[in-house]
Structures are given as C-alpha cells and as structure tokens.
Z-matrix of the N, CA and C atoms (Angstrom, degrees):
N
C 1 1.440
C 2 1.527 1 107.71
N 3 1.391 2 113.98 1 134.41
C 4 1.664 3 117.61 2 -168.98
C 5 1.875 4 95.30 3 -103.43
N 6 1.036 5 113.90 4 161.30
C 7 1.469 6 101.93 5 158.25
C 8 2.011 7 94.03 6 -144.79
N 9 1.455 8 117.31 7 145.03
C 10 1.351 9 112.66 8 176.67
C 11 1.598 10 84.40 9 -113.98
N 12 1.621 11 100.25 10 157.56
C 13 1.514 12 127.85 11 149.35
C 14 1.684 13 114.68 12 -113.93
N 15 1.210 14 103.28 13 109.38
C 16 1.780 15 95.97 14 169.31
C 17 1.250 16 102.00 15 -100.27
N 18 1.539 17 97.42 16 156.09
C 19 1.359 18 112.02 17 171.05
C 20 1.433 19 120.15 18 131.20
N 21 1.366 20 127.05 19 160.93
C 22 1.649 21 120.15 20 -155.21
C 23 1.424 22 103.25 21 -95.86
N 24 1.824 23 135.13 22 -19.20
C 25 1.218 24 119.59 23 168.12
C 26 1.361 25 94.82 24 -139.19
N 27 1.350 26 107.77 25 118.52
C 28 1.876 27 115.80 26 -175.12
C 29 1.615 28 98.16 27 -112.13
N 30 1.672 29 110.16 28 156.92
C 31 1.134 30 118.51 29 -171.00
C 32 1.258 31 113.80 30 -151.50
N 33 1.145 32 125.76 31 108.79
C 34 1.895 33 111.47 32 177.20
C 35 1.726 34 107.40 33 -110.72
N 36 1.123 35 109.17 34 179.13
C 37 1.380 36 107.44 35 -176.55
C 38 1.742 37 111.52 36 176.19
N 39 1.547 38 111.68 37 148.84
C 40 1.515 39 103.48 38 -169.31
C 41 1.440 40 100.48 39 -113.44
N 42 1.280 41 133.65 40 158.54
C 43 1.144 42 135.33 41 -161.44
C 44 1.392 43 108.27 42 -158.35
N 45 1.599 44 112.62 43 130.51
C 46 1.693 45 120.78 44 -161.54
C 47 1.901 46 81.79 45 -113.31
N 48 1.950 47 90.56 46 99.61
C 49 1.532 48 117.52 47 169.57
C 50 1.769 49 106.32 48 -34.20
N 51 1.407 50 108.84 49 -55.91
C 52 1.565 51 114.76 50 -176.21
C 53 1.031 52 130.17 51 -53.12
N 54 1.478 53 113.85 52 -46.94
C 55 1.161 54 123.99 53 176.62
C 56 1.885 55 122.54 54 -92.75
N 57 1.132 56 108.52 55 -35.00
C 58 1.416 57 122.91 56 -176.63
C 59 2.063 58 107.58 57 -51.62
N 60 1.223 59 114.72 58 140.71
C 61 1.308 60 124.23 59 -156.59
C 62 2.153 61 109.64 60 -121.37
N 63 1.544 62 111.51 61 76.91
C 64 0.834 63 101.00 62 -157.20
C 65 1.806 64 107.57 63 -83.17
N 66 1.228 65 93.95 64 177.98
C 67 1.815 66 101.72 65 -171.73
C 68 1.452 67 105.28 66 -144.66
N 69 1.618 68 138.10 67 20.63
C 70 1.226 69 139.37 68 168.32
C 71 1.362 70 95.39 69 -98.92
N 72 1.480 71 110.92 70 149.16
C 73 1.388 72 137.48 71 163.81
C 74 1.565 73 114.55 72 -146.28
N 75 1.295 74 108.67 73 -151.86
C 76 1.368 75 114.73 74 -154.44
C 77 1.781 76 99.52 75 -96.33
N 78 1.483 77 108.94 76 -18.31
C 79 1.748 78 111.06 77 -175.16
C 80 1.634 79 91.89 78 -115.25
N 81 1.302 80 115.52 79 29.95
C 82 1.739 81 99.01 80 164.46
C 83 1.166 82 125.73 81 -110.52
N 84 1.628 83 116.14 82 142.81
C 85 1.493 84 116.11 83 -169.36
C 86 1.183 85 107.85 84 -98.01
N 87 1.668 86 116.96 85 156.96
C 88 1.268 87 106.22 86 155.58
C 89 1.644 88 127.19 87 -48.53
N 90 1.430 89 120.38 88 128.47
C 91 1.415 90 126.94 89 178.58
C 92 1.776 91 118.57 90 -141.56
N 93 1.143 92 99.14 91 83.36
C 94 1.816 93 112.16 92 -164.19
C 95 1.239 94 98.61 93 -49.01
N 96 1.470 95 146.97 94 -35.04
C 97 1.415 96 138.50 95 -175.82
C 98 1.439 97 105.57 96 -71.74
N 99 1.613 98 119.82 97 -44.70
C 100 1.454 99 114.52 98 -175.36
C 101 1.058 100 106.45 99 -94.40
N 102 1.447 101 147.74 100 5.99
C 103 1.172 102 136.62 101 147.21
C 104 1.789 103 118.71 102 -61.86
N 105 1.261 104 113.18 103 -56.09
C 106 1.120 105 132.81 104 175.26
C 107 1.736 106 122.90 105 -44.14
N 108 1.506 107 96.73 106 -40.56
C 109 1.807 108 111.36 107 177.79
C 110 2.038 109 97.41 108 -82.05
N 111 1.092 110 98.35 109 -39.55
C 112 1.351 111 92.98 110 179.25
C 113 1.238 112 115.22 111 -69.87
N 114 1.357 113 152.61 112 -27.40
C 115 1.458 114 159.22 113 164.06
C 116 1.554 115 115.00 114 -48.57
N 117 1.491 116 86.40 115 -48.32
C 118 1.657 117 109.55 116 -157.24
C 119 2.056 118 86.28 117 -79.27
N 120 1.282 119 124.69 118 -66.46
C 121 1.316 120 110.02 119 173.83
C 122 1.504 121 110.28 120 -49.75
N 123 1.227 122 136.03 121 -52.11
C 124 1.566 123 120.30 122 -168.88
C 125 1.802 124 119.54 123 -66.25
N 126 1.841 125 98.33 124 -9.84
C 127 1.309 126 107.88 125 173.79
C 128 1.498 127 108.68 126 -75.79
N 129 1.232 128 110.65 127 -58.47
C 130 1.534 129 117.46 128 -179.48
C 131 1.586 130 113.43 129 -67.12
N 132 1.010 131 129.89 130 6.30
C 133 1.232 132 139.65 131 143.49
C 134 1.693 133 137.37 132 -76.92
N 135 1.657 134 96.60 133 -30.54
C 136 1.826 135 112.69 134 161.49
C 137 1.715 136 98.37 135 106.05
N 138 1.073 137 93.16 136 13.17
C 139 2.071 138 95.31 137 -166.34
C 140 1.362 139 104.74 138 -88.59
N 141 1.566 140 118.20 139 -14.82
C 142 1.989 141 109.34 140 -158.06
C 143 1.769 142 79.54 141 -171.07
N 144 1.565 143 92.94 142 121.47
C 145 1.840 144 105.07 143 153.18
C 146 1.571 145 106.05 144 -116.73
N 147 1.371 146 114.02 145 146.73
C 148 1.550 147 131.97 146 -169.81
C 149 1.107 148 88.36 147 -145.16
N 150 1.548 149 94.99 148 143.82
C 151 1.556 150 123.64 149 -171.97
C 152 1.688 151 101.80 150 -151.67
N 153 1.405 152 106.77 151 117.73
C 154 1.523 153 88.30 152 151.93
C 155 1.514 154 136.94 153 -128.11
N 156 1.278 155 109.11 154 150.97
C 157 1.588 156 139.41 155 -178.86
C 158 1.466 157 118.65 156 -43.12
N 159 0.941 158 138.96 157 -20.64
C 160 1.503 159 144.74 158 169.76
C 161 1.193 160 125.57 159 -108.22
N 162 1.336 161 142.44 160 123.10
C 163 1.532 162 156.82 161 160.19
C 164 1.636 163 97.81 162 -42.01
N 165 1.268 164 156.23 163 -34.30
C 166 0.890 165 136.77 164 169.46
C 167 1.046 166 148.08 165 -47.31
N 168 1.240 167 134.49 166 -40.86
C 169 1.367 168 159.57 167 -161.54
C 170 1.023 169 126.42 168 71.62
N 171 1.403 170 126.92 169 162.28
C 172 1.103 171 144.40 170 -172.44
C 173 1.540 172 109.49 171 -47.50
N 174 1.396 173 122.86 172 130.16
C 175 1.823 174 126.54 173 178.71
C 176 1.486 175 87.59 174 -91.06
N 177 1.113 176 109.17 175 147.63
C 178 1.368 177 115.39 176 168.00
C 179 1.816 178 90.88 177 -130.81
N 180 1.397 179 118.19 178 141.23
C 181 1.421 180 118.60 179 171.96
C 182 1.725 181 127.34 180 -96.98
C-alpha cells in the first residue's frame, strides 16, 4: 500500500484524544505563533507528536 502527500509544507502527527487539550472553535483564526506554542506545550506534556515530511521548512506568509 503506497500513500502520497502533496504539497510544499506537509505535517502528520499522533494525538492521545484523552488527554490532548484543544483550543480551536468556531471564532478562531489562523495564528502561526499560537498555534505553534500550543503544540509545543501539548508536546511537552506527551499528548501530540508532530513531525514534518518535507526538507524544506516551514513557509511562513
């Protein structure tokens, strides 16, 4: 079984439903700084690992 990802910054990641502490709703914007602090605390907590798929790096706009 093959699986492709297209695209210029790909990202997968596993996430423990129980424990993991989300903060999106229906009035949230994209916000690359508070996305980023929020990952990074729910990582160092053991709740969500992220990894990403491309040698490029991250685009920031």
């Amino acid at each position: 079984m093959n699986y492709v990802i297209d695209g210029d910054t790909n990202f997968m990641g596993i996430v423990n439903a129980d424990r993991y502490t989300s903060f999106v709703d229906s009035d949230w914007d994209l916000d690359l700084d508070m996305l980023r602090q929020h990952v990074a605390e729910e990582m160092k907590k053991g709740n969500v690992i992220v990894w990403q798929l491309t040698s490029e790096g991250v685009e920031v706009d």
